[in-house]
C-alpha positions in Angstrom: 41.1 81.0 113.0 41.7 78.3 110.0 44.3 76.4 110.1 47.3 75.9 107.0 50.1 74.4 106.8 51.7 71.5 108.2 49.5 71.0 111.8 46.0 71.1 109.0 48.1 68.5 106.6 48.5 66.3 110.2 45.2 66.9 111.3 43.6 65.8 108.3 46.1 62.7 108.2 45.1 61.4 112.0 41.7 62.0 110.9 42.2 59.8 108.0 44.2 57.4 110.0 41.2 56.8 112.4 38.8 56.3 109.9 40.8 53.7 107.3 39.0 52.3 105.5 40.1 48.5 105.8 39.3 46.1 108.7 42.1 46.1 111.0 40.6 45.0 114.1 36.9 45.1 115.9 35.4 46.3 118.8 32.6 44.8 120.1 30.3 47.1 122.3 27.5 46.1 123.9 24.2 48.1 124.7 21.8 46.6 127.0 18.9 49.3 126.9 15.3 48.9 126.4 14.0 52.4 127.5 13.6 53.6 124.1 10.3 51.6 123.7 8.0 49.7 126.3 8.3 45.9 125.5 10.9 44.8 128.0 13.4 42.2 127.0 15.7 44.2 124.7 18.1 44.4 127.0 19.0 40.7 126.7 19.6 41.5 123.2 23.6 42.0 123.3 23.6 38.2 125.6 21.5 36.4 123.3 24.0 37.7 120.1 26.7 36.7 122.3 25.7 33.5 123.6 24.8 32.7 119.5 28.5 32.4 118.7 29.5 36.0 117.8 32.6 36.3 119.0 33.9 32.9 118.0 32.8 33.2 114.6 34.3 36.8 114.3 37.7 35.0 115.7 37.6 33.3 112.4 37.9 36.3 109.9 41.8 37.5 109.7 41.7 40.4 112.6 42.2 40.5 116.3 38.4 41.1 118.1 37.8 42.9 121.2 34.6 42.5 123.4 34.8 45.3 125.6 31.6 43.6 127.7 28.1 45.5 128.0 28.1 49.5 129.1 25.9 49.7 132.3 23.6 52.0 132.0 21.9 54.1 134.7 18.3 54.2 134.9 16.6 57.2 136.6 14.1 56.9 139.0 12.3 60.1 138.4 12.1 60.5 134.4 9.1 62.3 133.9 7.7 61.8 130.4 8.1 65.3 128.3 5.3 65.9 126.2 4.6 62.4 125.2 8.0 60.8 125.2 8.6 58.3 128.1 12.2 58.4 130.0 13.7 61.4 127.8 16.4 61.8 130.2 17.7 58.2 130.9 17.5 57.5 126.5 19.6 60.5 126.2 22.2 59.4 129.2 22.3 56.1 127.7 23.2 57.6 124.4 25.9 60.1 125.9 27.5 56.9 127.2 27.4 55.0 124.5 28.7 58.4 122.0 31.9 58.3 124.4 32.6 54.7 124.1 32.0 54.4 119.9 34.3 57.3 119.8 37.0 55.9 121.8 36.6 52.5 119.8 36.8 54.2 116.2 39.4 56.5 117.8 41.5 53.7 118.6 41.5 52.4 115.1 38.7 49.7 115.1 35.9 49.0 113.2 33.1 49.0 115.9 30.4 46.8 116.7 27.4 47.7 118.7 25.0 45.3 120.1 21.5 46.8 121.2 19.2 46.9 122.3 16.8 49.3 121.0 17.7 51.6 118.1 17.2 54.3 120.1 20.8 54.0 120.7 21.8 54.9 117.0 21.4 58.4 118.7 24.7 57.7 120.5 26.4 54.8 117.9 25.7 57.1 114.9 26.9 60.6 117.1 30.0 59.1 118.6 31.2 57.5 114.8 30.4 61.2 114.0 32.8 63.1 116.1 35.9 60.8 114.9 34.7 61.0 111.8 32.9 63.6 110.5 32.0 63.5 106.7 30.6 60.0 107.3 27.3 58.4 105.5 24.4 56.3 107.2 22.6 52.9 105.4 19.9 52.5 107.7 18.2 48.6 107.0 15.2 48.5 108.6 11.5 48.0 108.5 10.9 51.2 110.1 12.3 54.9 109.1 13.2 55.9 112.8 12.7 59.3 111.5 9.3 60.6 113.5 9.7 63.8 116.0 8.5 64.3 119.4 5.9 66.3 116.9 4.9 63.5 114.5 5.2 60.2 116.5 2.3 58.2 117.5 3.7 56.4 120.8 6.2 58.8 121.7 8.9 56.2 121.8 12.2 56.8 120.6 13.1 54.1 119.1 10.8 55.7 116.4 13.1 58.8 116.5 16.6 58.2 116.3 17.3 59.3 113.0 15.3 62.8 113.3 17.9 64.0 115.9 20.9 63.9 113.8 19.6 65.7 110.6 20.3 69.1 110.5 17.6 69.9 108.2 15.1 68.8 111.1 16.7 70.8 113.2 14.3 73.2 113.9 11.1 70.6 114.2 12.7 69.0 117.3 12.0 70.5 120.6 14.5 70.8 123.4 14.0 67.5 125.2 16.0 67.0 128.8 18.7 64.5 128.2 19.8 65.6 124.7 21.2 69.0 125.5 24.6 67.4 124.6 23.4 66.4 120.9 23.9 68.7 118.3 23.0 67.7 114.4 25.4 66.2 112.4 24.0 64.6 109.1 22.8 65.8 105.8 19.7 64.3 103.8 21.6 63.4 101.2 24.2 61.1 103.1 21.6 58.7 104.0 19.8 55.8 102.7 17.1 53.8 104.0 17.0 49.9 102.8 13.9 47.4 103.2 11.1 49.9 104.7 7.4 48.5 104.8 6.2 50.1 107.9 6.4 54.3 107.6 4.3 56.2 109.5 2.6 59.6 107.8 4.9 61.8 109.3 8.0 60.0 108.6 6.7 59.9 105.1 5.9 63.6 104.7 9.5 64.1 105.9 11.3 61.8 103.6 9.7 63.2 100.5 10.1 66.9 101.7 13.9 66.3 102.7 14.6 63.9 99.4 15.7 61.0 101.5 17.0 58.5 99.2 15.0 55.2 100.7 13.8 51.7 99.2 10.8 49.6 99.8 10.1 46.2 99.9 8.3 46.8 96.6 11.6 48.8 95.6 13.3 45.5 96.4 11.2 43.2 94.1 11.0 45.6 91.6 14.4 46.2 91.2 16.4 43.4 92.8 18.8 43.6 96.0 22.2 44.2 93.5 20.7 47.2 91.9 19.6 48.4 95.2 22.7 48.4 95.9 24.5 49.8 93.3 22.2 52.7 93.3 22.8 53.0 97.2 27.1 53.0 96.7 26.3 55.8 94.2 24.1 58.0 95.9 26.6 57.6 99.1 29.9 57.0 97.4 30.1 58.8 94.3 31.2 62.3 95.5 34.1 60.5 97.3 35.0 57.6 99.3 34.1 57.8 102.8 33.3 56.1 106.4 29.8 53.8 106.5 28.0 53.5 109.4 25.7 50.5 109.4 22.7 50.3 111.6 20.8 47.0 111.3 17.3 46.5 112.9 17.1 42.8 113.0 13.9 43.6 111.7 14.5 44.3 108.5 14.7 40.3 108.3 11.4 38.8 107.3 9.8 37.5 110.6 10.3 33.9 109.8 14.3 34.3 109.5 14.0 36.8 112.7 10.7 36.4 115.1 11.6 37.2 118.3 11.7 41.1 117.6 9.8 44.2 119.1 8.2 45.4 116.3 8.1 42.9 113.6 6.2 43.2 109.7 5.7 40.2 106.9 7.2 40.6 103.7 10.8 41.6 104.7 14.3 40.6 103.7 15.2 37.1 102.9 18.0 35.8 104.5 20.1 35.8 100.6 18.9 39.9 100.8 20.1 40.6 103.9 23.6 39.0 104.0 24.0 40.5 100.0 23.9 43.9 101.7 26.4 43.2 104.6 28.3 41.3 101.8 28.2 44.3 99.5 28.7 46.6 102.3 32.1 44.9 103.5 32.8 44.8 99.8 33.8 48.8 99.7 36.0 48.5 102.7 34.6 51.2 104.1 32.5 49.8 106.9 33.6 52.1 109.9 30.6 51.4 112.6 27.7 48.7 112.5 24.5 48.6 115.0 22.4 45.5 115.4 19.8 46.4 117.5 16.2 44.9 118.1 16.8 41.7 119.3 14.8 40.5 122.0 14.8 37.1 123.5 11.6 37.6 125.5 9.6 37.8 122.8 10.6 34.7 120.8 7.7 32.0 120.7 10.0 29.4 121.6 13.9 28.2 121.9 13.9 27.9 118.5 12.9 31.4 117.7 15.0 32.9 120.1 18.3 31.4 118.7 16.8 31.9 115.3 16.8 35.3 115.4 20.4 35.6 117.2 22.1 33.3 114.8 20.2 35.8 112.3 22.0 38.8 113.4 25.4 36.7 114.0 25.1 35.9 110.3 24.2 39.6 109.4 27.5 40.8 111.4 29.7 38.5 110.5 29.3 38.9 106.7 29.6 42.7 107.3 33.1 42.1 108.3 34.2 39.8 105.6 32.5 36.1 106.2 31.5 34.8 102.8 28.8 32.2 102.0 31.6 30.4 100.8 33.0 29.2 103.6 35.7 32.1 104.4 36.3 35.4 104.8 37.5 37.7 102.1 40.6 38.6 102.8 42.8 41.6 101.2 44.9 39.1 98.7 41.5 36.9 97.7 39.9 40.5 97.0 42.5 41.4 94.9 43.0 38.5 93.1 38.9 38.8 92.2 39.8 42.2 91.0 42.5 41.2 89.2 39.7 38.4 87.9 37.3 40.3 86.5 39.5 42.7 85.0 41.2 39.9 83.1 37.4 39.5 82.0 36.9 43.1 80.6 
């Protein structure tokens, strides 16, 4: 039965409410989980962004902060692997839990942060973010596209995978795995964009041209600069009309210098003035709804210094997502306004 008339008009207004647009507050959620992948070490991930100063820098910016603490996760004993996919069933638990809390953050009215981890749990971040709200659009910043299938994936891991479960148009290439039952697909083609791949395997690039992904390479990158990038990413997304982003950030997108102690690092990636010019930009619309930043791992750094390298890294990455500028600050609603006011004194 559709609904008219005053309850859809409040409907549509509570949905609207949950997903605003501006920063009013954050959630921090963390997501120590590793059993997307095989290198262990992941899990330490949400601890080592933590103990880098997250939540005291995020203090600084002009909104209450929440740490709601790590989810614990419960790791099967007997996960059998399903075809060639290792611990189906405790990945997809994980990422049920994790769906439940993002939804209950973004319900609340925050804008929600979500520490991995591995990115399989942009499974759950991306799913829970969906079902508060619904018409939402993905920037995925990564080396990697994340998009293989159980079909097309060379390790079977799946952190390789997460994006290829919430595409309806891949719907029918994904095979029923135990553990995801409860995941349905929930994003279009056209409402994502990949930023800063350089590692695609065949499969994922077979898919990406057949479904039209809208992606850029390093070599899109240099060719075209990081502000056009940009500007042709807001248009692709935004254009239509103005609507939740969802953020997920694999530290290593960063070039392994700025961010070594990763999983699955590759030279030639972001600078550190690239990366924080997307989080920048991306904070810029005020639509930032839900950010991931996932892939750090402590056990892999060379050293001390690599270790807090790479968590000072994502630090930096989040906190100019929410409004930190290289200035010094954070941009807050009058400063924006007055730069508006600015540059249309300009024109």
């Amino acid at each position: 039965m559709a609904l008219r008339g005053p309850l859809c008009r409040l409907l549509r207004t509570q949905l609207n409410n949950t997903c605003q647009s501006r920063v009013h507050s954050v959630a921090v959620i963390g997501g120590p989980f590793s059993k997307g992948q095989k290198r262990r070490g992941v899990e330490h991930g949400p601890k080592a962004i933590r103990d880098a100063g997250l939540i005291e820098r995020l203090s600084h910016l002009d909104y209450p902060v929440h740490d709601f603490g790590d989810l614990s996760f419960q790791h099967l004993e007997k996960d059998e692997p399903y075809m060639h996919i290792p611990f189906p069933r405790t990945v997809g638990r994980a990422n049920k839990l994790l769906s439940e809390a993002v939804s209950n953050a973004v319900g609340a009215g925050n804008t929600t942060i979500m520490l991995g981890g591995d990115h399989s749990l942009a499974i759950g971040s991306v799913e829970g973010h969906a079902k508060k709200c619904p018409d939402l659009c993905l920037i995925w910043v990564d080396a990697h596209a994340d998009i293989n299938t159980p079909f097309t994936s060379p390790s079977g891991n799946l952190h390789g995978q997460p994006v290829a479960f919430m595409l309806k148009e891949l719907q029918n290439k994904m095979p029923e795995l135990p553990g995801f039952s409860w995941v349905k697909p929930f994003l279009s083609a056209k409402d994502l964009v990949y930023i800063g791949l350089r590692d695609v395997d065949p499969g994922e690039y077979d898919i990406l041209k057949d479904l039209g992904v809208q992606y850029f390479t390093m070599r899109d990158i240099d060719r075209l600069g990081i502000q056009r990038v940009m500007e042709v990413t807001f248009d692709h997304l935004l254009s239509r009309k103005q609507r939740p982003i969802h953020l997920s950030f694999d530290i290593d997108a960063m070039d392994p210098s700025l961010a070594p102690a990763t999983g699955t690092p590759v030279n030639g990636g972001l600078t550190y003035r690239e990366g924080i010019w997307i989080t920048e930009e991306i904070h810029n619309t005020g639509l930032l709804s839900v950010m991931d930043l996932v892939e750090v791992n402590p056990d892999l750094g060379a050293s001390r210094e690599a270790v807090e390298s790479t968590a000072s890294m994502a630090v930096d990455v989040i906190a100019s997502a929410l409004g930190q500028t290289r200035e010094g600050g954070p941009i807050t609603q009058d400063s924006q306004t007055l730069k508006e006011d600015t540059e249309q004194l300009r024109l």
